[in-house]
C-alpha positions as CSV (number, residue, x, y, z in Angstrom):
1,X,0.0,0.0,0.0
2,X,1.2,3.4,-1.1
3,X,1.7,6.1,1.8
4,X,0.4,9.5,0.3
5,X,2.7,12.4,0.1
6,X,2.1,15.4,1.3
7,X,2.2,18.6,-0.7
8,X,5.5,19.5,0.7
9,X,6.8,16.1,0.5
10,X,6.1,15.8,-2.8
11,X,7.0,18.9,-3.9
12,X,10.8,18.0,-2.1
13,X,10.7,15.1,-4.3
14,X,10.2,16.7,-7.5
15,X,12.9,19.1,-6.6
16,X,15.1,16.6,-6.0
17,X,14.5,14.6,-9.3
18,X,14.7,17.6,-11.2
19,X,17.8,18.8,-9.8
20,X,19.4,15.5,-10.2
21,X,18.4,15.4,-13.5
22,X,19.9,18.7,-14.1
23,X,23.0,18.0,-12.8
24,X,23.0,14.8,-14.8
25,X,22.6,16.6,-18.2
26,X,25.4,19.1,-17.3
27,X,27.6,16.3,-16.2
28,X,26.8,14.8,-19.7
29,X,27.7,17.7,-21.2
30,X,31.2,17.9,-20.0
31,X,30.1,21.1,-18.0
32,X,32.4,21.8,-14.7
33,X,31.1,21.1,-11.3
34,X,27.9,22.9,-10.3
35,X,26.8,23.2,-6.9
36,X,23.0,22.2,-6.2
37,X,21.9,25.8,-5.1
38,X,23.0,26.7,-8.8
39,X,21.3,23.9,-10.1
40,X,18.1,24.5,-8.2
41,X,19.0,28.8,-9.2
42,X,18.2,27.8,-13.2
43,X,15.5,25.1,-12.3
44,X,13.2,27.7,-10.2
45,X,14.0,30.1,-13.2
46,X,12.3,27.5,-15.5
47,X,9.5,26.2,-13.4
48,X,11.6,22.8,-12.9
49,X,11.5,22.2,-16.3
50,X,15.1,20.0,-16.5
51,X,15.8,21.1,-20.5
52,X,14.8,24.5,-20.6
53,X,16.8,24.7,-17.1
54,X,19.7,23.1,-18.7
55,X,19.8,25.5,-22.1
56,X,19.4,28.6,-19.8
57,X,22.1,27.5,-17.8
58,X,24.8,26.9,-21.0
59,X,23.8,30.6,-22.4
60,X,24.3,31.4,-19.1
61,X,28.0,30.1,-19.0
62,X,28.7,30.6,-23.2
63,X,27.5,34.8,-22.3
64,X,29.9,35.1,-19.3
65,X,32.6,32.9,-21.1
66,X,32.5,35.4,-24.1
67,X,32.3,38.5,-22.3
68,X,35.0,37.7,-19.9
69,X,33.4,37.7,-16.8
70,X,34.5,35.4,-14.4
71,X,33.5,34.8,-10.8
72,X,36.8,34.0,-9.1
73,X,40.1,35.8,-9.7
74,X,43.1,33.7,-10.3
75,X,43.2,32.4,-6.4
76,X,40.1,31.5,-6.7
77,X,38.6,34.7,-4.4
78,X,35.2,35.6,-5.7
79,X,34.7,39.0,-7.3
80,X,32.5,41.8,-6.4
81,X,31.6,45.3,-8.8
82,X,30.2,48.2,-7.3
83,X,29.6,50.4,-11.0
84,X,30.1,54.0,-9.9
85,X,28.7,55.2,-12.9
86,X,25.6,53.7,-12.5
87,X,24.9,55.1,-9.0
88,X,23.0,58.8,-9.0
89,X,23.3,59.6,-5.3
90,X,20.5,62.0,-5.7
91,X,18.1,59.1,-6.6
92,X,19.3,56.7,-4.0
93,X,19.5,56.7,-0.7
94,X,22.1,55.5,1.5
95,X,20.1,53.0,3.1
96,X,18.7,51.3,-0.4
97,X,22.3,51.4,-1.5
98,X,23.8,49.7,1.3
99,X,20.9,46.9,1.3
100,X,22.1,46.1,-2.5
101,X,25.7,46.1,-1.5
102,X,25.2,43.7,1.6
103,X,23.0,41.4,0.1
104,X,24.8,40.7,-2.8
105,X,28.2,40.1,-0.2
106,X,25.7,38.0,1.6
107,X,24.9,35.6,-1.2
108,X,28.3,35.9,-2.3
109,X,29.7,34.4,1.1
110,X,27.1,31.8,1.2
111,X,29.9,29.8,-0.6
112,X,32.1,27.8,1.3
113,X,34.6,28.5,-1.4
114,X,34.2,32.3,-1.0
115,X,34.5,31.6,2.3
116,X,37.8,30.0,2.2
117,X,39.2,32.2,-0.5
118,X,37.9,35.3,0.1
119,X,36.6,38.1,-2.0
120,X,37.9,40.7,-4.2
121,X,35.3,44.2,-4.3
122,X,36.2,46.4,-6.8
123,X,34.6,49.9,-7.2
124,X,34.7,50.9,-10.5
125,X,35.2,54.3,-11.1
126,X,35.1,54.2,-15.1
127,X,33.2,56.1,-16.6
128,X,31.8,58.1,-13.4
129,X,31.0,61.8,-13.3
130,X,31.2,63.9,-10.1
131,X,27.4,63.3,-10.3
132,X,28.1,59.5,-9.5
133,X,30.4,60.3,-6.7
134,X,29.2,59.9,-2.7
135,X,31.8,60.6,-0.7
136,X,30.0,59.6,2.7
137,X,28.6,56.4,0.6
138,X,32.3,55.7,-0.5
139,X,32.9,56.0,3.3
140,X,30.5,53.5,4.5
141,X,31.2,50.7,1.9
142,X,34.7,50.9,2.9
143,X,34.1,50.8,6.6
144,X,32.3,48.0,5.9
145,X,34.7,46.4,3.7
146,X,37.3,46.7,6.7
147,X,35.8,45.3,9.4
């Protein structure tokens, strides 16, 4: 006799199947390791569906491969931008710019590998008026950067 699932239980299972099978296909593919969050990352994006998942996730790779964007420098720290040019401290406060800033370092250092290698913030100036420029912000994000 067959135990009945329960909508979470069964929506764990699906999740798992599909993530599996992701990983499979990439695998398959000759793709580099991929950690299940990732995995899960480009399944959610595709409503679990394991193909569409896995064809997001190699234009994914083939955009950053071409454009030259990786993720780690050459000891493996991660790398964070903070575009100068794109901030207008007169439409953004402090406060909404800080929350950006610390939650992408806080997804960043959910990696144990991160975590282990550390991280490399850049704050790119290219580009930037004096309209882009925030002393105080430049301040803070440093401060916080330090300790």
């Amino acid at each position: 006799m067959a135990v009945a699932l329960s909508p979470d239980q069964e929506l764990q299972c699906v999740t798992l199947q599909a993530t599996k099978a992701f990983l499979d296909a990439l695998s398959e593919s000759g793709a580099g390791c991929v950690s299940r969050a990732t995995a899960l990352k480009f399944l959610l994006a595709r409503k679990f569906d394991v193909a569409r998942a896995h064809t997001l996730w190699r234009q994914h790779d083939a955009t950053r491969r071409r454009e030259g964007l990786p993720s780690r420098d050459a000891t493996g720290a991660a790398i964070a931008v903070f575009t100068a040019n794109k901030h207008f401290p007169t439409q953004t406060t402090h406060q909404t710019t800080l929350q950006g800033v610390v939650y992408q370092l806080d997804v960043a250092l959910q990696s144990v590998e991160t975590q282990r290698a550390g991280l490399v913030f850049i704050y790119d100036m290219t580009d930037s008026k004096y309209t882009n420029f925030d002393y105080d912000l430049s301040q803070k994000i440093l401060t916080m950067l330090k300790h």
